[in-house]
N, C-alpha and C positions, 0 to 999 in steps of 0.2 A: 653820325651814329657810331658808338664806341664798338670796336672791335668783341664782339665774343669769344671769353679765352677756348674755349673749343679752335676757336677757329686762329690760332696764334700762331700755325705752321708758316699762315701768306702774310702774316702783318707785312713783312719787309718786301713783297711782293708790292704790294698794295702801295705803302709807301714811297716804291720806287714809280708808283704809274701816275701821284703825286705831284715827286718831284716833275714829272715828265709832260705834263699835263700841258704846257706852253711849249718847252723846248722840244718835244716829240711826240705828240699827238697819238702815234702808232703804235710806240713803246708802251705808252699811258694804259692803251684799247686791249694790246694784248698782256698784259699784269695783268690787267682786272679780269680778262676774262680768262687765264691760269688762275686766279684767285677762287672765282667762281665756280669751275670745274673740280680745283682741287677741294675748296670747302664743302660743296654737294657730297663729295665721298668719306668728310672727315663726321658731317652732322648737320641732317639737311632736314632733320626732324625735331629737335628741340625750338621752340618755339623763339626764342632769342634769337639762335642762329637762320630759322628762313625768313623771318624776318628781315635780319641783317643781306641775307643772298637773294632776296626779292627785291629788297632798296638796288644792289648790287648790277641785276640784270636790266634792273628799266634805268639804267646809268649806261651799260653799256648799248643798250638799244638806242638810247638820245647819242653816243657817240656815234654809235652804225651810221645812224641817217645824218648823223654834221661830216660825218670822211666819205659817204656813200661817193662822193668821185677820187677819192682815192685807193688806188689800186693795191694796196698794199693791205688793204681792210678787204676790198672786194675780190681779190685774185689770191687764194693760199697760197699757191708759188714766191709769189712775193713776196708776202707778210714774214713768209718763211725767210725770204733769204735776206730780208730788211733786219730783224732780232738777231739771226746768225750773225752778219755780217757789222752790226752795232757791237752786240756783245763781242766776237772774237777782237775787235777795234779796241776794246776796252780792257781785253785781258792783255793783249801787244803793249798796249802804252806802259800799264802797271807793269809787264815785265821786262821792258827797255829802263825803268824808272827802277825798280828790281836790281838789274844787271848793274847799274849803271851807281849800285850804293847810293842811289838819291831818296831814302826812308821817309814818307809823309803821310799823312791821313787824305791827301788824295787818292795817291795809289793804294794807301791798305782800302779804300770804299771804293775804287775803283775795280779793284782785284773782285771785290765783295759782292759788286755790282754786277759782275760778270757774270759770277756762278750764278746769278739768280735770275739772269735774262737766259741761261742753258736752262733752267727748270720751265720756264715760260716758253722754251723750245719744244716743251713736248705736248701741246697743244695741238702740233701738226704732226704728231707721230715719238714712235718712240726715239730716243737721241742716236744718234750714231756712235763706235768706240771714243772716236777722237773728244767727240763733245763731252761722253761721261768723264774722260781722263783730267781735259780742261777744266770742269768744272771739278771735280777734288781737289785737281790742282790748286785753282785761282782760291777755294774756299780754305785749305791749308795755309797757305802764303796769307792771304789777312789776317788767321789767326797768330799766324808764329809770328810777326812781323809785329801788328799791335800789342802781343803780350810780351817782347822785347822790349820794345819804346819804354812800353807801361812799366819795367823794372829796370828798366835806366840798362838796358844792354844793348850791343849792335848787333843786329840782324845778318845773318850768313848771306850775301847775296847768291842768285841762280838757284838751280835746283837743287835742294836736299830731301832727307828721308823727310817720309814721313810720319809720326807714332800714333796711334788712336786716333779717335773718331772726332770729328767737329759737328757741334748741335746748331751751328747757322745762327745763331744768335748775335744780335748785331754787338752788342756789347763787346762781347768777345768775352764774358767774365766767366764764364763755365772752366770747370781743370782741364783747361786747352793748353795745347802743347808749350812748353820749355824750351828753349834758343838750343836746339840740340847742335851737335857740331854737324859738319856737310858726311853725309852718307852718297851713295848713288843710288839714283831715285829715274827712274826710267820715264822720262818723257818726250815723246818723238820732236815734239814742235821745240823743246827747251834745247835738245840736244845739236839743234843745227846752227852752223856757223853762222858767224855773224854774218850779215846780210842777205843770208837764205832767207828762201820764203816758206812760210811755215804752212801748210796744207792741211784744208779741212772740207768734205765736200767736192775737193777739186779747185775750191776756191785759194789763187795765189795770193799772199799780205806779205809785203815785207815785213819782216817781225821789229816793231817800234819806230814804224816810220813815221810817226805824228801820232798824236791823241785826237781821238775822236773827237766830233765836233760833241760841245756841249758835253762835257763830260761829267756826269748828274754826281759829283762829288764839292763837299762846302768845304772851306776851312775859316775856323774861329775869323773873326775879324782884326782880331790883335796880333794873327800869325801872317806871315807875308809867306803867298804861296810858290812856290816853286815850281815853277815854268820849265817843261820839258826843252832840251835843246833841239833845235830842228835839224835833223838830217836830208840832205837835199836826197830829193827824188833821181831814182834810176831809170831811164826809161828798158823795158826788156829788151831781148834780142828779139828781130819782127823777122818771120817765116815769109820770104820772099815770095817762097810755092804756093799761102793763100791768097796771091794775086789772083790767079788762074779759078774764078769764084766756078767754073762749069764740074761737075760734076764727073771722076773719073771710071770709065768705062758704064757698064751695066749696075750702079750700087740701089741697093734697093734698101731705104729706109720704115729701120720698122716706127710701129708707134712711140714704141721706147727712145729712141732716136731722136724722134723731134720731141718729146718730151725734156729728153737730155739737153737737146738745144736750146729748146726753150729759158729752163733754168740757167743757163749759161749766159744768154743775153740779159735774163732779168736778172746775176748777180751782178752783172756789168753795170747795167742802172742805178743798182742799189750802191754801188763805189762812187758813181759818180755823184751820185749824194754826197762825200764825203771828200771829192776830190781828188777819187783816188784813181789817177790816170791808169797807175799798172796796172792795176787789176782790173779795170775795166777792159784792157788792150786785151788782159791774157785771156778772158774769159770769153772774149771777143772771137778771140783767134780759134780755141777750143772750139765753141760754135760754127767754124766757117768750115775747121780741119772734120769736125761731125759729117756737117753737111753735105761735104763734098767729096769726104773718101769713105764714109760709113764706118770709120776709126776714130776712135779717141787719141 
């Protein structure tokens, strides 16, 4: 059923749950139902569009009951830290690919792809600073980047200014910005040395340490794509003192506490999807040092 232009805000929402639809089932579930929420607030009354967000909900209800054993559909905790932890995966790769002066229509849809799995982040609440920053970010960088390419210029690599407003339009054809020269543009995650881990959440990533798995970007078939270079994994430094798993002195955990914990072991889960030993370590450890001294 063809999209109603009322409803043209989530086309690339929708699209992305598309692409996602074999390679991540989860990704897929939560697009559409950001799609869904947001299209009910844009026009849930012209007869076109509830039509269109009726077909919409009994799609996500036949998805509910085909994941109903997975946890990442049935537990918001996780759902949550599965799109966070995909998306921020995706903004790292594009901007190691970024840093690294490697300009492709991977990374610009990669970058693109990002911002738009932070807008499907507010499904579970409103976003945090980091995330809204991220997402300006990653949606600036596709535009300056493809409308470089698209005028035969090179692209500034790392952070620069940024000028006006981006309408999210996958094209990128709107009077989006000009290959301005490098300004200083404040971004906490861009600004940390190289192989820092860049912090969102509390969750630690090395910044561009592999491309996410399945990274939902095509290029032409006539183009040969460019394969990020692997940098070998660092394992962290490991906290000897959470050997000692008992509990020091009298510590009284509140609810907030194990909730904290909680999240902490399911972003750990959610890396191991991905492979990602450090961050499952660090998250890991976060969780034990909670548990046992009532500290962060």
């Amino acid at each position: 059923m063809a999209l109603p232009p009322q409803l043209k805000a989530v086309q690339h929402h929708l699209r992305t749950a598309q692409e996602h639809e074999q390679r991540d089932p989860v990704v897929a579930y939560y697009c559409r139902l950001y799609a869904m929420q947001t299209g009910m607030k844009l026009d849930s009354k012209s007869p076109e569009c509830r039509k269109f967000l009726v077909k919409l909900m009994d799609q996500l209800e036949t998805m509910k009951k085909e994941l109903s054993n997975n946890e990442s559909i049935t537990q918001e905790i996780v759902g949550h830290a599965h799109i966070e932890n995909y998306a921020l995966k995706m903004f790292l790769y594009a901007d190691n690919e970024d840093r690294s002066g490697r300009f492709h229509k991977n990374m610009i849809k990669s970058f693109y792809t990002a911002s738009l799995l932070i807008d499907v982040l507010t499904v579970f609440g409103e976003l945090s600073d980091e995330n809204i920053q991220h997402r300006k970010y990653a949606r600036w960088k596709a535009t300056y980047i493809h409308n470089c390419l698209k005028n035969g210029e090179t692209p500034q690599s790392g952070p620069i200014g940024m000028e006006g407003e981006i309408d999210g339009d996958e094209g990128f054809s709107a009077p989006g910005p000009p290959c301005p020269q490098p300004r200083s543009f404040t971004h906490t995650p861009d600004q940390a040395p190289a192989g820092a881990a860049a912090s969102n959440h509390n969750i630690q990533i090395s910044p561009g340490a592999h491309a996410p798995a399945n990274t939902p970007a095509e290029l032409p078939s006539s183009a040969d794509p460019v394969k990020p270079v692997p940098v070998p994994r660092s394992m962290p430094d490991f906290d000897s003192s959470l050997l000692n798993t008992k509990q020091e002195g009298d510590v009284r955990l509140t609810p907030e506490d194990f909730t904290r914990a909680q999240k902490y072991c399911k972003y750990a889960g959610s890396a191991l999807q991905y492979e990602d030993v450090t961050t499952a370590i660090q998250n890991l450890q976060k969780a034990l040092k909670l548990l046992t001294s009532g500290k962060e």
